[in-house]
C-alpha positions in Angstrom: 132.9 223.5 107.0 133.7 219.9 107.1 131.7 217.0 107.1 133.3 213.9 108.7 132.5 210.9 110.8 133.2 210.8 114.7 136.4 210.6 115.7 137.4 209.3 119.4 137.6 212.3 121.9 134.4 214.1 120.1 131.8 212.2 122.3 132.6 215.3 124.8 131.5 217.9 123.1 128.7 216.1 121.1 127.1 215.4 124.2 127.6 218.9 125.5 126.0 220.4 122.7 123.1 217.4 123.3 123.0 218.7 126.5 122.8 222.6 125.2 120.0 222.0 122.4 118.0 220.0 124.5 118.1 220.8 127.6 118.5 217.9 129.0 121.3 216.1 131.4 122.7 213.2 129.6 125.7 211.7 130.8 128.9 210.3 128.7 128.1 206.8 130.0 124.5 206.9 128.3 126.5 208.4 125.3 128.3 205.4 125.0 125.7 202.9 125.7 123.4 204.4 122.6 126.2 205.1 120.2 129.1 202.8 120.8 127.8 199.9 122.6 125.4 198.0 120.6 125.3 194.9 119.6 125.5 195.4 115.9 128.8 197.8 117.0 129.4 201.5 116.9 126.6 203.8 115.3 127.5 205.4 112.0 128.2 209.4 113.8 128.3 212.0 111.5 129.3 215.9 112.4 130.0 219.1 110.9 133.2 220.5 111.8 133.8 224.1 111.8 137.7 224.4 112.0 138.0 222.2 114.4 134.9 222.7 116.7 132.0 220.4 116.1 128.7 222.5 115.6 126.3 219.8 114.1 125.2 215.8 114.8 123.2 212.9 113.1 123.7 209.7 113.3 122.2 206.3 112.1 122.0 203.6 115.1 122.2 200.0 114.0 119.8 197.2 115.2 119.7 194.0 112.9 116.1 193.2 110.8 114.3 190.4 110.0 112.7 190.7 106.5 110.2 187.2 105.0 113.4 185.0 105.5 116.1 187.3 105.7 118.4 189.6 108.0 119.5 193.0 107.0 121.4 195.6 108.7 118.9 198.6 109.2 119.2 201.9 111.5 117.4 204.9 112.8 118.6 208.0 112.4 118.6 209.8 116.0 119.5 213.1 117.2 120.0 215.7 114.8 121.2 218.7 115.8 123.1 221.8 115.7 124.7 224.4 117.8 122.3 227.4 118.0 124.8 230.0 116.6 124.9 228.4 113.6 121.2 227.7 112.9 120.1 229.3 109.4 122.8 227.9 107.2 121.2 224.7 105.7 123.6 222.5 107.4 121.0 219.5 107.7 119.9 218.6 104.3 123.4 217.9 103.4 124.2 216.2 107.1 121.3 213.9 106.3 122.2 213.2 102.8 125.8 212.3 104.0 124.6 210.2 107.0 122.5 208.6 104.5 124.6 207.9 101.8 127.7 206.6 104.3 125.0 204.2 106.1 124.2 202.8 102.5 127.8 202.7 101.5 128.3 200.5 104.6 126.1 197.8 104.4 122.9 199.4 106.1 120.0 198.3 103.7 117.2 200.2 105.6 116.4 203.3 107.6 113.7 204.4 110.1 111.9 206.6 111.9 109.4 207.6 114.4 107.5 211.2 114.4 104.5 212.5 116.1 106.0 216.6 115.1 104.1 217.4 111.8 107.4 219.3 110.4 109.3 216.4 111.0 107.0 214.1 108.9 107.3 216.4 106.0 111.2 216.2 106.3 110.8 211.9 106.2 108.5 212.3 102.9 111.2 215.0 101.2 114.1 212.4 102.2 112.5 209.8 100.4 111.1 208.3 103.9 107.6 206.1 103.1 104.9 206.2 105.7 104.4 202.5 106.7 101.8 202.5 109.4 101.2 204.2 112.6 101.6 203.7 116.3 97.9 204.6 117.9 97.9 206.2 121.6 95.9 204.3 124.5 95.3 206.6 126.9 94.7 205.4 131.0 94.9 208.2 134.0 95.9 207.5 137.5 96.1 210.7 139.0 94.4 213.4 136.7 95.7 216.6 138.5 99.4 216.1 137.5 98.2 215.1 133.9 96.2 217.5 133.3 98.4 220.6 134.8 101.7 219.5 132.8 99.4 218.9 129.5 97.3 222.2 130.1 101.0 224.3 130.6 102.6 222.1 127.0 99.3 223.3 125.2 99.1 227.0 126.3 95.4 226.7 127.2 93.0 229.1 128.6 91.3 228.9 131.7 88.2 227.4 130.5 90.0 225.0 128.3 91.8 224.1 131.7 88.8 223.7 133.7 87.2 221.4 131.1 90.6 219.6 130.9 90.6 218.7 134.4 87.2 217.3 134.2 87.7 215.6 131.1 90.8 213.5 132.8 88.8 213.1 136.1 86.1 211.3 134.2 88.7 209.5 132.7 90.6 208.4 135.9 87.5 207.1 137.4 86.7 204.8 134.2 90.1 203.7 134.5 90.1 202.8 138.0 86.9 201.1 137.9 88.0 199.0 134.9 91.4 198.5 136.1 89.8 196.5 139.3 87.6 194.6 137.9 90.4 193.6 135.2 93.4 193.0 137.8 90.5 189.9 139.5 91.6 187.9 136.2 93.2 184.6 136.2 97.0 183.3 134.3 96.5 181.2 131.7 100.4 180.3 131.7 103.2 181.2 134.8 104.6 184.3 134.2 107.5 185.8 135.9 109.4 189.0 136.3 112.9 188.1 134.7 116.3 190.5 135.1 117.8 189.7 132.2 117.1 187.7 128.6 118.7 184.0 128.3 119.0 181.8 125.5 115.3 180.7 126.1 114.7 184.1 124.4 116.5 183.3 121.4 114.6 180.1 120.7 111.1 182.2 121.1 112.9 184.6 118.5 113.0 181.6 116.0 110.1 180.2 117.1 108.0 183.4 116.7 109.5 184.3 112.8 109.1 180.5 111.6 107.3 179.9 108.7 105.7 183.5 109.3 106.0 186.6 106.8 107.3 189.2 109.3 109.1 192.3 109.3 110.0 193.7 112.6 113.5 194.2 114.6 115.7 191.0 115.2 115.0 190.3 119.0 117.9 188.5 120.2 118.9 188.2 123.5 122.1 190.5 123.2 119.6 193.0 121.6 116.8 193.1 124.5 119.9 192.9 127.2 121.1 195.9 125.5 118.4 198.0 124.8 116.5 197.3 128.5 118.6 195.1 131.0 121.7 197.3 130.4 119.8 201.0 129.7 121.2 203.2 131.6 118.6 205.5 131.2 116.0 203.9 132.6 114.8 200.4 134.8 112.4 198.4 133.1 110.2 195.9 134.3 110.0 192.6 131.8 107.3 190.2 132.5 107.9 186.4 130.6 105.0 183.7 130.3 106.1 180.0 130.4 104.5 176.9 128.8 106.0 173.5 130.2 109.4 175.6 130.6 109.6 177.1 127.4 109.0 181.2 126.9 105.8 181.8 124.6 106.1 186.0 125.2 107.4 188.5 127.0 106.1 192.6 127.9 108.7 195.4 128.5 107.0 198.0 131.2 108.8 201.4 131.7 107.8 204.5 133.8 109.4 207.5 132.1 109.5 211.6 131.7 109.1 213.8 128.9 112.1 216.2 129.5 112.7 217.2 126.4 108.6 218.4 126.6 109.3 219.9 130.0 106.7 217.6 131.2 106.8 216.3 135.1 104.3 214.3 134.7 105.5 210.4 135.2 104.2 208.5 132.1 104.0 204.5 131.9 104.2 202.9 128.8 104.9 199.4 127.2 107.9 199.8 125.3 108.0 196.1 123.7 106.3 193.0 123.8 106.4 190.0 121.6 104.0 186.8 122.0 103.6 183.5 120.2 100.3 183.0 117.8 98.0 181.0 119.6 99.3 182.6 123.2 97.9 185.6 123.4 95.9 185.6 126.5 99.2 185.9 128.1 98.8 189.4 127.2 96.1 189.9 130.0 98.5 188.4 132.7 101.1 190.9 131.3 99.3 194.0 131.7 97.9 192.9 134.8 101.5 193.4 136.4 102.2 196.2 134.1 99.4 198.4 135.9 101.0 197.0 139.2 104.2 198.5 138.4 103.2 201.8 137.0 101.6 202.1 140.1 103.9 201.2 142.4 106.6 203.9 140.2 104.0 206.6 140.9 103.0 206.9 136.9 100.3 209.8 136.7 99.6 209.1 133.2 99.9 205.8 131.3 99.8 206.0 126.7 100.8 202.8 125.3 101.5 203.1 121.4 100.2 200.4 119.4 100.6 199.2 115.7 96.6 199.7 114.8 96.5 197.8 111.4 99.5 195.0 112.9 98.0 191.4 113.0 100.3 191.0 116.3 99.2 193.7 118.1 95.5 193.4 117.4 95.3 191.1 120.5 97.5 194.0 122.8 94.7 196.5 122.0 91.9 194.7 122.7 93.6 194.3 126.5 94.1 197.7 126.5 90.7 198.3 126.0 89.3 195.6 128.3 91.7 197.4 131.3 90.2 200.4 130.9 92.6 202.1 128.1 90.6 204.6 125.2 91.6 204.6 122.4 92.7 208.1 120.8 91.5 206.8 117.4 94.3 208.6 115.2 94.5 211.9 117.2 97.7 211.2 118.9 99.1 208.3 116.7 102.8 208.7 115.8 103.7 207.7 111.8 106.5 204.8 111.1 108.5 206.2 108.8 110.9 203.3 106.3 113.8 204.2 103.7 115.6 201.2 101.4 118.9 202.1 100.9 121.0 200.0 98.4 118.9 197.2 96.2 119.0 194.5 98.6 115.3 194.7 99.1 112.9 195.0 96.2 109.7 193.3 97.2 106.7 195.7 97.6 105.4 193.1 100.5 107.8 195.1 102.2 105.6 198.2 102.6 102.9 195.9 103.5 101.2 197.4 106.7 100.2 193.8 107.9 103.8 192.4 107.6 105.3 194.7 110.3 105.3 194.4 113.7 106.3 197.5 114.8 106.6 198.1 119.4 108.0 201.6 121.0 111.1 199.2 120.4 111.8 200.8 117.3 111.3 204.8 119.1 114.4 206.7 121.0 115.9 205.8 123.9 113.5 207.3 126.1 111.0 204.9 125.7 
């Protein structure tokens, strides 16, 4: 068994094996795109080689952080997996521990992750992994039926449990509905328009928004948000900007996606990023105002948006949830934010502060 870093020509049988683990359907170009294509260049890929056949993947994706008044290289360690045949053998711990020790060794100065599988948390806390904070669930219904047949098949539930599922998610369709008019009657506060791709306007709300502000969160640049929505090839998203006197002041990401890997059919809307000045955030109504609109109009049967519950810049976000018609799941669905140091480049204990993050389904996989 070797353990070694990708090599050009592996990216076919990698994604094979994806493709075999998973069950899924992911194509070379959406290989490339997540792996090789990022701004901050190729991912670090890591594989175990079994004379000459690759049986085993991890690798650490790199996006650029802010930090207080600093930029770091950080990553998230996605997809880690391992042909079937070869399960048992205790290949992981060391894969980790490689990709881990090769990310540090070249330059990365953090690691994260995103969980909601309970054996997967305890892997983050044996790895060294701290638990920052935690994404809460939102939970909205459009058309219950769907919902509550995909979520009564993923939970194995009885009949009665079905039956009281199905009435549980009607009641909460209606409440939605109901809220969700009286909410979409609202007026803008700023313009806000439906762009296709980030400009340098984007960049000077980046600077804008981390000036003379203790922050932690992912660097959004323009050449990140292009790349990780305008040039997905996973998904479309829908990004909404609001505009005072010309100049940006926020911006939503919308997306309408599946749960393959869950076998769910069900069509789920979420809000996969949004950042908005201090002082702006009633542009957050006009936002989800359109957001509804277009998980609507991409036939969403179920809407969760994932928000940062103790983040000071998404407090504002969950109080629109709420006011649309959103409930809260109050910590029964939330999904832990998971953060590693590697290297001594950051010492400061402010780091794990919960309030210093700001932490969007920007930081989850690609199919958010």
């Amino acid at each position: 068994m070797e353990y070694r870093e990708y090599r050009p020509g592996d990216e076919t049988r990698l994604n094979d094996l994806y493709n075999e683990v998973f069950d899924r359907n992911r194509t070379i170009e959406e290989w490339k795109w997540e792996y090789l294509d990022t701004p901050e260049g190729q991912s670090k890929i890591l594989v175990v080689d079994d004379g000459g056949e690759v049986i085993a993947h991890e690798a650490m994706i790199p996006m650029r952080f802010h930090v207080f008044d600093r930029e770091f290289l950080g990553g998230k360690i996605e997809d880690a997996y391992i042909d079937r045949k070869h399960r048992g053998k205790k290949l992981f711990g060391p894969l980790t521990e490689y990709c881990l020790d090769s990310s540090e060794q070249s330059g990365y100065a953090l690691t994260f992750g995103l969980t909601g599988r309970p054996v997967n948390y305890q892997l983050h806390i044996s790895r060294g992994f701290r638990d920052i904070c935690s994404l809460n669930a939102h939970l909205a219904v459009l058309e219950p039926a769907s919902a509550a047949s995909d979520a009564a098949r993923a939970l194995k539930l009885s009949p009665f449990k079905r039956v009281a599922l199905r009435s549980v998610l009607g009641a909460l369709s209606v409440w939605f509905k109901r809220k969700a008019k009286r909410y979409s009657q609202g007026t803008d506060p700023y313009p806000v328009e439906r762009i296709t791709r980030f400009d340098d306007r984007f960049d000077r709300l980046w600077q804008e928004f981390i000036q003379n502000r203790k922050i932690i969160t992912i660097k959004r640049s323009s050449d990140f948000l292009n790349w990780r929505y305008i040039d997905n090839p996973y998904r479309e998203y829908a990004v909404f900007a609001a505009t005072d006197a010309g100049r940006i002041v926020g911006y939503l990401v919308a997306a309408v996606v599946t749960r393959e890997d869950m076998h769910l059919e069900s069509m789920i809307g979420v809000t996969s990023d949004f950042l908005v000045l201090p002082g702006y955030e009633a542009v957050l109504s006009s936002f989800l105002r359109r957001a509804v609109d277009f998980w609507r109009s991409e036939h969403a049967d179920l809407l969760i948006n994932w928000v940062h519950r103790e983040g000071k810049y998404s407090h504002s976000l969950a109080k629109e949830l709420k006011r649309c018609g959103f409930v809260s799941t109050f910590g029964r669905y939330d999904i832990p934010y998971f953060v590693r140091t590697l290297g001594d480049d950051i010492k400061d204990d402010a780091f794990y502060g919960v309030d210093n993050w700001h932490v969007t389904q920007a930081y989850g996989g690609a199919w958010v």
